[in-house]
C-alpha positions in Angstrom: 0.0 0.0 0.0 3.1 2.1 0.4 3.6 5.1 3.1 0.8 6.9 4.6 0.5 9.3 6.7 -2.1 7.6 9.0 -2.5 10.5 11.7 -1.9 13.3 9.7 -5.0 12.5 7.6 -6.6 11.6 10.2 -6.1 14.6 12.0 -6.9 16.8 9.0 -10.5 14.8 8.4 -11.8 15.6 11.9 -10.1 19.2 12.0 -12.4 19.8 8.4 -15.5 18.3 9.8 -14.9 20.6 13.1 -14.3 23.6 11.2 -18.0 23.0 8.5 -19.9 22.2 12.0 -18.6 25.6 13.7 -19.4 27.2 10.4 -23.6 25.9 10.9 -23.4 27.1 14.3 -21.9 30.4 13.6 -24.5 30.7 10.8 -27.7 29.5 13.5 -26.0 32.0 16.2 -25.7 34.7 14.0 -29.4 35.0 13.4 -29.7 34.6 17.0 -27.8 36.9 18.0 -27.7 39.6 15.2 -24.2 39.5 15.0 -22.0 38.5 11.8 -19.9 35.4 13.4 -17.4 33.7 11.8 -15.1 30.7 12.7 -12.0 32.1 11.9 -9.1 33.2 15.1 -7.0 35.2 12.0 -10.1 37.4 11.5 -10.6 38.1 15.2 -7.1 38.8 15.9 -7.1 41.2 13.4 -9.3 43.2 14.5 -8.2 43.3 17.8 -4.9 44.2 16.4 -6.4 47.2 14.7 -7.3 48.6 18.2 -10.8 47.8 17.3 -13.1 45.6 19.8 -14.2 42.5 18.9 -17.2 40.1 20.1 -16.3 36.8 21.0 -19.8 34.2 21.7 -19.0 31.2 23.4 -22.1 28.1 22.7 -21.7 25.0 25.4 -22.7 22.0 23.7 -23.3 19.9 26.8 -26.8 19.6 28.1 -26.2 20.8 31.8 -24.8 24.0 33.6 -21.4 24.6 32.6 -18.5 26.9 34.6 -15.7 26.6 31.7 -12.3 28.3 31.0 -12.5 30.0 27.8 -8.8 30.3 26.4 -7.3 31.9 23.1 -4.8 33.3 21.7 -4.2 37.0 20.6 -2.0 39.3 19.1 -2.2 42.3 21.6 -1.4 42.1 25.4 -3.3 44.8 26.4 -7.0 43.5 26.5 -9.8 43.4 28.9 -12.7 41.2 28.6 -16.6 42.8 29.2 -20.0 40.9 29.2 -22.4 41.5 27.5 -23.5 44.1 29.9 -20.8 46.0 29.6 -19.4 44.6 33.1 -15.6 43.7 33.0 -15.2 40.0 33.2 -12.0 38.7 35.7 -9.5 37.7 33.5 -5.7 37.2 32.1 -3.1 37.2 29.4 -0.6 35.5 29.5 3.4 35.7 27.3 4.3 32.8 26.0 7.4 33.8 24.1 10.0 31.0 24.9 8.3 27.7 25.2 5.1 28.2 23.4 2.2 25.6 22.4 3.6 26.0 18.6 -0.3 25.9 17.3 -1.7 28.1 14.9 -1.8 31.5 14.2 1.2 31.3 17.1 0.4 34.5 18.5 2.3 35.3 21.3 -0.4 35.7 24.1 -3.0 34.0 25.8 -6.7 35.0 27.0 -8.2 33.3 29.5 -11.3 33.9 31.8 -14.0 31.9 33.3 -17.9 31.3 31.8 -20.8 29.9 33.5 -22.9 28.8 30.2 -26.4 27.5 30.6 -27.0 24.0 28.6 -27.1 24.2 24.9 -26.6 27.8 24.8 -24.2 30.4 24.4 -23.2 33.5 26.2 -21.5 37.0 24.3 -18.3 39.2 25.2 -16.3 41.8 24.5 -12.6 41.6 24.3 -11.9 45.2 24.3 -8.3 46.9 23.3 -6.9 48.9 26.3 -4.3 51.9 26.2 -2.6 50.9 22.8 0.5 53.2 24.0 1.0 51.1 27.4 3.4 48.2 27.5 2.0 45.0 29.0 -0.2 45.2 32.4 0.0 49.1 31.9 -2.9 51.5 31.5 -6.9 50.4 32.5 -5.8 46.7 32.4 -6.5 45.9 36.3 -9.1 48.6 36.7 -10.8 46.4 33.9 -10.2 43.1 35.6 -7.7 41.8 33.7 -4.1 40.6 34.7 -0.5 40.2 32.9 1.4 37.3 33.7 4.7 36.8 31.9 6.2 33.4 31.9 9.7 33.5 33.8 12.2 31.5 32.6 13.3 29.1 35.8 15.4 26.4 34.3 18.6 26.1 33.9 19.7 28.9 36.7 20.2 32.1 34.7 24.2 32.3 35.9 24.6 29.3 33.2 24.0 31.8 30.6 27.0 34.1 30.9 25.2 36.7 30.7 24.2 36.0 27.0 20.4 37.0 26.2 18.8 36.2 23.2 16.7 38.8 21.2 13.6 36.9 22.4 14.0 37.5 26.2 15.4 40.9 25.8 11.9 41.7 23.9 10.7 40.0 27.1 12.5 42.0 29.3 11.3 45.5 27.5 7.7 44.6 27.3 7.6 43.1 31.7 9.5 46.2 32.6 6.3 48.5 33.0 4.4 45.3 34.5 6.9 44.6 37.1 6.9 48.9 37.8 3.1 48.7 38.9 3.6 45.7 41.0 6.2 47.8 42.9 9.5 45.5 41.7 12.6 47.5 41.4 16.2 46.6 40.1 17.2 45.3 36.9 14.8 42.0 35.9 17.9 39.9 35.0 20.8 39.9 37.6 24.7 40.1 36.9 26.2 36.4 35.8 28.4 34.6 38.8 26.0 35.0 41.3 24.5 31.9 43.0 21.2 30.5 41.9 19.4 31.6 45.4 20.6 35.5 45.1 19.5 35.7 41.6 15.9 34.8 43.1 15.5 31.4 41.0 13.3 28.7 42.9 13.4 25.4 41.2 10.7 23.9 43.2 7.4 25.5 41.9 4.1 25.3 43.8 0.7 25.8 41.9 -2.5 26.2 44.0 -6.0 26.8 43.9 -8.6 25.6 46.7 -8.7 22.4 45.6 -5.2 21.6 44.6 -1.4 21.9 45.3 1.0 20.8 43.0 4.5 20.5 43.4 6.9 20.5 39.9 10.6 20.5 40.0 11.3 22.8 37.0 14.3 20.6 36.2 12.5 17.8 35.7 8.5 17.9 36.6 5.5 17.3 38.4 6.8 15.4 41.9 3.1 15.7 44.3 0.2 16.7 44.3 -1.6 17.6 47.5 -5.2 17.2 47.8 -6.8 20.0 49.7 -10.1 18.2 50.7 -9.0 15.1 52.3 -5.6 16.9 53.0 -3.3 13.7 51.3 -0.3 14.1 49.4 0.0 12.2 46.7 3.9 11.5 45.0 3.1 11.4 41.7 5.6 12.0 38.8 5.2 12.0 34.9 8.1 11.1 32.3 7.8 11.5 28.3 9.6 7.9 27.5 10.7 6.7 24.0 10.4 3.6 22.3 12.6 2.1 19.7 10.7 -0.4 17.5 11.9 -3.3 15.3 9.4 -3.2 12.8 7.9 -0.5 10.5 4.0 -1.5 10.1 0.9 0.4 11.2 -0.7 -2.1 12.9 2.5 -3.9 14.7 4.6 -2.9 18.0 7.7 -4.7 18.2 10.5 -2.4 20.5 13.7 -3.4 21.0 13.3 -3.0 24.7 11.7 -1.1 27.6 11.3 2.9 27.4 13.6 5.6 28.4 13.6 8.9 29.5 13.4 11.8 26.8 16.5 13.8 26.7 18.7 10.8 28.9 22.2 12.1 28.6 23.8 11.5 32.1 25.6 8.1 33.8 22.0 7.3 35.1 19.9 7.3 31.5 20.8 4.8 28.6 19.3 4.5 25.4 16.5 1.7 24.8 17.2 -1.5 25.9 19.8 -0.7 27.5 20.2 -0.2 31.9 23.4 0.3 34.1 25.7 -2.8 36.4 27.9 -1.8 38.7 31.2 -3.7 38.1 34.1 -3.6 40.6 37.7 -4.6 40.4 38.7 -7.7 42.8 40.4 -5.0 45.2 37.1 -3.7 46.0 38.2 -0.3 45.1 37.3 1.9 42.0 34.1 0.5 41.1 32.2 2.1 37.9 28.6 1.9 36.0 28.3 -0.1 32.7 26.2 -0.1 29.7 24.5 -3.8 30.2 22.0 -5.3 27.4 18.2 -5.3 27.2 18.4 -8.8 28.9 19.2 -7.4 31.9 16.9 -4.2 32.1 13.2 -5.1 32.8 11.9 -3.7 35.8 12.9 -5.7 39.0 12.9 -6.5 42.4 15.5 -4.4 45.0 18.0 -5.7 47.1 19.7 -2.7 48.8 20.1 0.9 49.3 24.0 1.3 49.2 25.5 5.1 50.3 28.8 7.0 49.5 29.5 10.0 50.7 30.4 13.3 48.6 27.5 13.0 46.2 29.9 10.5 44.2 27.8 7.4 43.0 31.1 5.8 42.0 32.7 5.7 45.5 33.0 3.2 48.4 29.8 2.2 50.3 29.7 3.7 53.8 26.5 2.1 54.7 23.4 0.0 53.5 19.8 0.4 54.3 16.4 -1.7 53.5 14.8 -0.9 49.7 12.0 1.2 51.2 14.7 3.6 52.4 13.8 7.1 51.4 15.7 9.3 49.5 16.6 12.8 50.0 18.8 15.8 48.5 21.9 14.2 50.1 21.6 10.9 49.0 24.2 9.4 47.0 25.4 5.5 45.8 23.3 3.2 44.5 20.2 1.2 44.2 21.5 -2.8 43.8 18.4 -4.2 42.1 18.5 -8.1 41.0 20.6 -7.6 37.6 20.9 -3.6 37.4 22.5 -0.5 39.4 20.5 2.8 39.5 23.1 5.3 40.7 22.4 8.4 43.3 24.2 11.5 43.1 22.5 14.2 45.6 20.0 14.5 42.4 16.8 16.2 42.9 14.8 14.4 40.4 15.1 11.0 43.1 14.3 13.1 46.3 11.1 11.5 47.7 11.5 8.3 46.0 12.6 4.9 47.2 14.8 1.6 45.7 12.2 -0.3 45.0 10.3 2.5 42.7 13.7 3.3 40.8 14.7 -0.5 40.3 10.9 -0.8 39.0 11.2 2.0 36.9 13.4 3.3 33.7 16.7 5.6 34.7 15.8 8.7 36.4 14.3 11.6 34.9 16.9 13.0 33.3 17.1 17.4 33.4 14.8 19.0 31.0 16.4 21.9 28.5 14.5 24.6 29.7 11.3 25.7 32.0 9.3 28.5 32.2 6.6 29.5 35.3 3.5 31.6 34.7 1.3 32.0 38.6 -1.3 33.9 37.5 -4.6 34.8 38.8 -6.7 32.9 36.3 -4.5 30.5 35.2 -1.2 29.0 36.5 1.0 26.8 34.4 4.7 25.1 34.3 6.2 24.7 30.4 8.7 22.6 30.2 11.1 21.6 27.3 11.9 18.0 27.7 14.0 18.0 24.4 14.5 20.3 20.6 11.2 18.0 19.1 9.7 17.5 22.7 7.5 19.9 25.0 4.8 19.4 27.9 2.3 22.1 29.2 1.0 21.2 33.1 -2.0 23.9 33.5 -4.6 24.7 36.9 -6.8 26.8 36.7 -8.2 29.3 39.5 -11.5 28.7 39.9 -14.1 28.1 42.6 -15.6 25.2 40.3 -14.9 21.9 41.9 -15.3 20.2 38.5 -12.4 23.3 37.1 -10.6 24.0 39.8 -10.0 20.2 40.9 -8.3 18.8 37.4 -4.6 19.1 36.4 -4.1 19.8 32.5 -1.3 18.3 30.7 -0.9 18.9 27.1 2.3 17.7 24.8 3.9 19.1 21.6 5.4 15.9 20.4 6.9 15.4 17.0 8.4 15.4 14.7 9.9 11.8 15.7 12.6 9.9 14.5 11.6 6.6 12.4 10.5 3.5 14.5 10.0 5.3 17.6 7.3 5.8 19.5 6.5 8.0 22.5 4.9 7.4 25.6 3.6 9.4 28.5 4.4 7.7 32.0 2.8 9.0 35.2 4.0 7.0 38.8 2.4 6.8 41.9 3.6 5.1 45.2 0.0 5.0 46.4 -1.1 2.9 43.9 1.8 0.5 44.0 0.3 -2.3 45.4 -3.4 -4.4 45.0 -4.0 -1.7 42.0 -5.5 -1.9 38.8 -5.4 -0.5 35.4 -8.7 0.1 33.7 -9.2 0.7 30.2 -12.6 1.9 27.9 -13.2 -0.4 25.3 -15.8 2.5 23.8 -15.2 5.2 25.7 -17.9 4.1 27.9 -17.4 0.2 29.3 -14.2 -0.5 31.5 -12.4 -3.2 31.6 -9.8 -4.3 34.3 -6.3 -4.8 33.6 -3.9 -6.4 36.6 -0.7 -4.1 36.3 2.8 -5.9 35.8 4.9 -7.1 33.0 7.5 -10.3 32.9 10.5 -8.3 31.8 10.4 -9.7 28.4 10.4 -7.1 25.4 8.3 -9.6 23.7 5.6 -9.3 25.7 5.3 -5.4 25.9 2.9 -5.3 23.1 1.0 -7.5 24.6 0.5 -5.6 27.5 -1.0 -2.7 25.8 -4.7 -1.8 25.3 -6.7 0.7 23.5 -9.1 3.1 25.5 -10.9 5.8 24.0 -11.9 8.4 26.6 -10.3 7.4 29.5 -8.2 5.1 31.3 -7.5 4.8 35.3 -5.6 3.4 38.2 -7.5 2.1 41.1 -7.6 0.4 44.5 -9.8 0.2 47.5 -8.7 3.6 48.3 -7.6 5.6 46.1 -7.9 6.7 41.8 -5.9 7.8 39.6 -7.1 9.1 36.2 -6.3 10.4 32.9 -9.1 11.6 30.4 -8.2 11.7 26.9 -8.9 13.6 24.1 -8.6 10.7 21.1 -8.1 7.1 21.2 -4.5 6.2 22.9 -2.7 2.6 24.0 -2.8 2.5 27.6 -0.6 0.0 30.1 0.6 -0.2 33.3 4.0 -2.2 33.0 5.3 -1.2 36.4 3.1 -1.3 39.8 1.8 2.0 40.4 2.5 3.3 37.2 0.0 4.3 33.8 1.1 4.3 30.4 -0.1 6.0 27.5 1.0 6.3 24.2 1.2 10.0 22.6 2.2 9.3 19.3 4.2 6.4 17.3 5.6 6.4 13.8 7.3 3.7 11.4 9.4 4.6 8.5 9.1 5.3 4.8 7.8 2.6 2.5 11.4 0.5 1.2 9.2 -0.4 -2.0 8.5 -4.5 -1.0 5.9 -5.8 0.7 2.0 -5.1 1.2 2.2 -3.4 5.0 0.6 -0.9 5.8 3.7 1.8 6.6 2.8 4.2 9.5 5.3 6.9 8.4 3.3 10.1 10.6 5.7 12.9 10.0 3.1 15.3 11.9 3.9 17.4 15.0 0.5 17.2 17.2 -0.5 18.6 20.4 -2.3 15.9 22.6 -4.5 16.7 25.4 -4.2 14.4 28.9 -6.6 16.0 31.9 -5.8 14.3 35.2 -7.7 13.7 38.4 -6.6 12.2 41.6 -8.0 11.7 45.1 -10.4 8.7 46.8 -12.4 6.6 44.9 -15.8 8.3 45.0 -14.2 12.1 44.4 -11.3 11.0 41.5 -14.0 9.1 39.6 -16.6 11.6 39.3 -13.9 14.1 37.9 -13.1 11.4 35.7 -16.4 11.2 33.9 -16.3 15.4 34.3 -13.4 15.7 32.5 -14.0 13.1 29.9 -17.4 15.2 28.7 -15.6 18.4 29.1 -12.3 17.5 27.4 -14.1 15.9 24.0 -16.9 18.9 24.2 -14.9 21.7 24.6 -16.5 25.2 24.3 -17.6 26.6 20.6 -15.9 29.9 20.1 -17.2 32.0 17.1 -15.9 35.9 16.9 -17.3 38.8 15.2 -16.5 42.7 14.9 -17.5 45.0 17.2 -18.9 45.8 21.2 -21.6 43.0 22.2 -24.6 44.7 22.6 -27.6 43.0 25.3 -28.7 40.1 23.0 -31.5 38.1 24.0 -29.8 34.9 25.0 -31.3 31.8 23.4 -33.3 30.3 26.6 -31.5 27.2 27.4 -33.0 23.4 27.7 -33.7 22.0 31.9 -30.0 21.6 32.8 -29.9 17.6 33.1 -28.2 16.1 36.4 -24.6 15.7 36.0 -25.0 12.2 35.4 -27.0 11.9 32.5 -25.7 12.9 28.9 -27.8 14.4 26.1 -25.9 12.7 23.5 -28.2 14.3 20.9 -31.2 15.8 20.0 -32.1 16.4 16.5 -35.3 17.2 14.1 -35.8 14.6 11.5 -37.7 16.1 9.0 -37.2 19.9 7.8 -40.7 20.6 9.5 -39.0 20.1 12.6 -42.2 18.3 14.1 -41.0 15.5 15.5 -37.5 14.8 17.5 -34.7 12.9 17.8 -33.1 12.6 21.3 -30.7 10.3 22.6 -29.9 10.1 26.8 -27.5 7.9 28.4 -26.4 7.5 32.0 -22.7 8.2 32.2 -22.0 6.1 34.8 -21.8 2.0 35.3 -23.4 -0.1 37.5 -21.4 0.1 40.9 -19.2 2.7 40.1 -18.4 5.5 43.0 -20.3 7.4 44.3 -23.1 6.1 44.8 -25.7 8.7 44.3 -24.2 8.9 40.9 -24.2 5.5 39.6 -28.1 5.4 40.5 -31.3 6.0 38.6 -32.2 9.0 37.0 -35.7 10.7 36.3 -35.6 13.0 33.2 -38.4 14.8 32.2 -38.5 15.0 28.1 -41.4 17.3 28.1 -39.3 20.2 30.3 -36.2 19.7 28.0 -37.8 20.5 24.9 -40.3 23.1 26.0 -37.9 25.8 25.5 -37.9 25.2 22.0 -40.6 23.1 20.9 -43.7 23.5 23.7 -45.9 21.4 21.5 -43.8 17.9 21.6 -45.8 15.8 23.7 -46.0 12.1 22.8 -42.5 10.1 23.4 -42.3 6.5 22.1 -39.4 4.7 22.9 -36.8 3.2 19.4 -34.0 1.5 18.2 -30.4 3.8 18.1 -31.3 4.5 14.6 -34.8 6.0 15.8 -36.7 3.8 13.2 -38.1 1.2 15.4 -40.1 1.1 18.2 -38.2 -0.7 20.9 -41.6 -2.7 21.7 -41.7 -4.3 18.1 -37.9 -5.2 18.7 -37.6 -8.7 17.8 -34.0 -9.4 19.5 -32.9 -10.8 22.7 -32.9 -7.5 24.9 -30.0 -7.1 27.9 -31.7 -5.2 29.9 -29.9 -3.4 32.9 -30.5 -4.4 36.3 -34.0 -2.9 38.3 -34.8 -1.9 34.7 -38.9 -2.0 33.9 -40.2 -4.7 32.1 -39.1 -4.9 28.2 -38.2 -1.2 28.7 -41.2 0.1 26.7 -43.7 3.1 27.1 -45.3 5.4 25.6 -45.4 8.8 27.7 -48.4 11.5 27.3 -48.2 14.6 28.1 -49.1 16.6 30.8 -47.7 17.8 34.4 -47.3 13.8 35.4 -45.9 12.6 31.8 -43.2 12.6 30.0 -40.4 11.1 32.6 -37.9 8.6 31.2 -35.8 6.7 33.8 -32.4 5.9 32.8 -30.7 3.3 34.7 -26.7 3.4 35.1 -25.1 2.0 31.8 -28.3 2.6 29.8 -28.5 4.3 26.2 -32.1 5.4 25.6 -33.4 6.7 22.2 -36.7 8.5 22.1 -39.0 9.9 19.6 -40.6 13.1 20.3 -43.5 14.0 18.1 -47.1 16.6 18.4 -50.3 15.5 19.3 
């Protein structure tokens, strides 16, 4: 069949079909509103550019109340954001100048602020130009409710530079000056090189925090914890970009050469794949030293010993030994002995917190990103981090009184372009769930099924210790979850105890001109989407099916020109409990008099909590009042809406405490019209006048 580039095809179909439907609804919306809306960012930025103000209507496809983040990019820094009122709207931009999302039109700011949207409807703002002559954060900006954040560059320490700037950051410098003026921050923003990383002001531990959330990152190497305000734990976690080399070069076959490593290894602790670290010594005792050791010998596995030197020198004479679960801090240096490997300690922050029997599990230690830049703002807050020249990873919480905002961690990753037969592979870890844990993945974005962590150290069976999952894909024991929700279909695993796997992006190589494979040769770079939740059961689950909705319906944004006037808002449908989905509701004729709507109970029988996974009454003559008051008989059909579930010849799985053959006809009136969904249940319902 020859090369193909599978994803970026792929990637281009669903970006075409999301680009016609935004076009329909800026074309509905625009009679709605009396507004010209269009779909395109270009159009609206250059507006804003020309000092002019611009309307920006924002639809919520879900079918409950919705608090969102609404986030763009734009030319200008100066901008303050007004409803449709006229009232100024808490918000912030943010510079993104040295490690930036690398997505079209890459403009070099960021505008964020927070919407509360009723159910399938759509509210309108103005994001206004501010004092055009003002450098960034100058002028009406905080009088208007918005704030300037500037990303500040926190690793490596600024003395490694020499005192070389780039033209970038010295654009950076001119355009914070003003900022850092009305915040009352004297003295130069850059200090002389030779002074020590503390006096220049340069933290490497970063703390983000909300009132749900604290999280911990390392800005040499990432996230390390994550403390959970509500139940007050502290959870280690850690996340790794890892890299597979593969043997083969077909689409639908995974065949590495051995386990993954660390993006951007380069010291004595990282190797290339298949490849892991023995400590050999002479007979004297005396002079011992790491070697490169073969894929054999590499797999994760079981500790021996914590062995200490002194002088932050892995390579020198053990002074003492301790038990595996030993933990380790700043001054820590030796070794790890595992059964057929050496992990070697030198004083290195990336293994503070962690113990022997994690790293002998484990790949190499994170090895040192290239560079990291810090935005705490009071919107947003957010950690960018270069991992390598191809690689990049944004870790984003948002400030926000919304539980279901405020309590998920966003990761997204610029990945590509990659080297042939390679693939690469997000890794998060977590002691908690290192023991009677298991890895769940969604055959349909919908249905679990359970995984038991663990892999027998052969590369062989790697592959077959992968599994799709669609939406989602979690960790869990008795008491505690830990999620990721995903924004396409991914290859999940969980090859180490306490750790989940998923796969970001893969590619083979060009076609050699023999054979009929199918060559996977995805050239693209994409930007993938991973929203995390962690906490007990009950609490990390319900984010999970929060952030799975959220994360594949994210907000419409359509722009036009001009100040948004006081539109009549389109009057939104009942707001359905958070557990039940409108997946859709549709007219199926162009007389609009009878409807299509489809309802299914996000959760699964059993699942936490409770009072989520339990039956729900929705009334279908409330939801579609708003728009169509008339609709008031409701039969019951197939998916396809063509037959009536009670002439269904089939054998019918019904769910458990589930009525009869699931049947009814509903009449209308203040008693009629309720449908019951049961957890796990898919209902289609025709909706037609009397």
């Amino acid at each position: 069949m020859g090369s193909h580039n599978v994803l970026g095809v792929y990637e281009q179909m669903v970006s075409d079909a999301k680009h016609t439907s935004d076009q329909v609804s800026a074309r509905i919306l625009s009679h709605q509103t009396g507004i010209e809306l269009g779909v395109e960012l270009t159009e609206f930025g250059d507006v804003l550019m020309d000092q002019n103000p611009a309307t920006l209507v924002v639809y919520n496809s879900l079918s409950s109340v919705r608090s969102e983040m609404v986030s763009l990019q734009v030319p200008i820094c100066n901008v303050a954001v007004l409803d449709a009122d006229g009232a100024p709207v808490k918000s912030q931009v943010t510079a993104q100048f040295t490690i930036n999302d690398g997505v079209p039109p890459y403009y070099d700011f960021d505008l964020h602020f927070e919407a509360r949207l009723q159910p399938l409807s759509y509210a309108a703002f103005t994001v206004l130009p501010i004092d055009s002559d003002d450098h960034c954060g100058g002028g009406d900006m905080a009088r208007l409710g918005t704030n300037f954040s500037q990303h500040v560059p926190r690793w490596p320490p600024e003395r490694a530079k020499k005192g070389r700037f780039s033209a970038v950051e010295s654009m950076y410098d001119a355009l914070v000056s003003d900022q850092r003026a009305t915040q009352g921050l004297v003295g130069p923003l850059r200090t002389p090189p030779g002074q020590s990383q503390k006096e220049q002001g340069f933290e490497q531990l970063v703390v983000m925090e909300n009132s749900f959330l604290k999280v911990y990152i390392d800005t040499a190497v990432g996230i390390q914890a994550v403390l959970d305000k509500g139940t007050g734990t502290n959870y280690s976690l850690t996340h790794q970009l890892l890299e597979y080399q593969s043997e083969v070069n077909d689409a639908y076959d995974f065949k590495p050469t051995g386990p993954a490593q660390p993006i951007g290894s380069s010291s004595v602790n990282s190797c290339r794949a298949g490849q892991c670290l023995v400590r050999v010594c002479p007979p004297s005792g005396a002079g011992c030293s790491f070697q490169l050791s073969s894929s054999d010998d590499c797999g994760p596995q079981r500790c021996v010993a914590l062995h200490r030197s002194s002088s932050c020198d892995p390579h020198g004479p053990t002074q003492s030994s301790h038990s595996c679960d030993t933990a380790i801090d700043s001054s820590t240096a030796g070794y790890c002995e595992c059964a057929r490997k050496a992990v070697p300690l030198s004083c290195d922050s990336s293994t503070v917190g962690l113990g022997c029997n994690q790293l002998c599990g484990n790949p190499a230690p994170a090895p040192k990103l290239l560079a990291s830049s810090v935005s705490l703002g009071a919107v947003m807050q957010e950690v960018r981090l270069q991992i390598s020249a191809e690689h990049k990873t944004r870790i984003r919480l948002w400030v926000s009184d919304d539980p279901e905002v405020g309590g998920r961690l966003e990761l997204a990753h610029r990945i590509g372009v990659l080297e042939e037969r390679t693939e690469i592979v997000s890794r998060f870890s977590l002691e908690t769930l290192a023991s009677q844990s298991s890895l769940f993945s969604e055959d349909n974005g919908y249905e679990t099924i359970e995984h038991q962590p663990g892999w027998d150290g052969d590369k062989a069976s790697i592959p077959l210790r992968h599994w799709p999952s669609q939406m989602s894909a979690f960790l869990e024991n008795s008491d505690s979850q830990f999620s990721v929700a995903l924004d396409r279909s991914h290859g999940v695993a969980s090859l180490v105890d306490g750790s989940l796997d998923v796969i970001q992006h893969r590619r083979g190589a060009p076609f050699d001109g023999s054979g009929g494979t199918v060559v996977l040769d995805d050239t693209d770079r994409i930007l993938t989407q991973t929203w995390i939740s962690i906490g007990n059961v009950s609490h990390a689950n319900q984010l999970r099916h929060s952030n799975k909705l959220r994360l594949n319906h994210p907000l419409i944004l359509l722009f036009g020109k001009g100040k948004t006037s006081s539109v009549d808002s389109v009057q939104g449908v009942e707001s359905l409990p958070g557990n039940v989905y409108m997946q859709s509701i549709r007219a199926t004729s162009s007389a609009a008099d009878e409807l299509l709507l489809r309802v299914m109970h996000v959760f699964g029988k059993g699942e936490q909590p409770v009072e989520s996974a339990s039956a729900v009454d929705v009334d279908l003559v409330r939801v579609v009042a708003p728009f169509r008051p008339t609709m008031v008989g409701f039969n019951e059909t197939s998916l396809s809406g063509l037959v009536p579930r009670a002439d269904m010849a089939r054998v019918r799985w019904n769910a458990e405490g589930a009525r009869g053959d699931g049947s009814f006809k509903l009449v209308g009136g203040e008693e009629g019209g309720r449908l019951r969904v049961n957890p796990f249940e898919f209902r289609t319902v025709v909706a037609t006048q009397f």
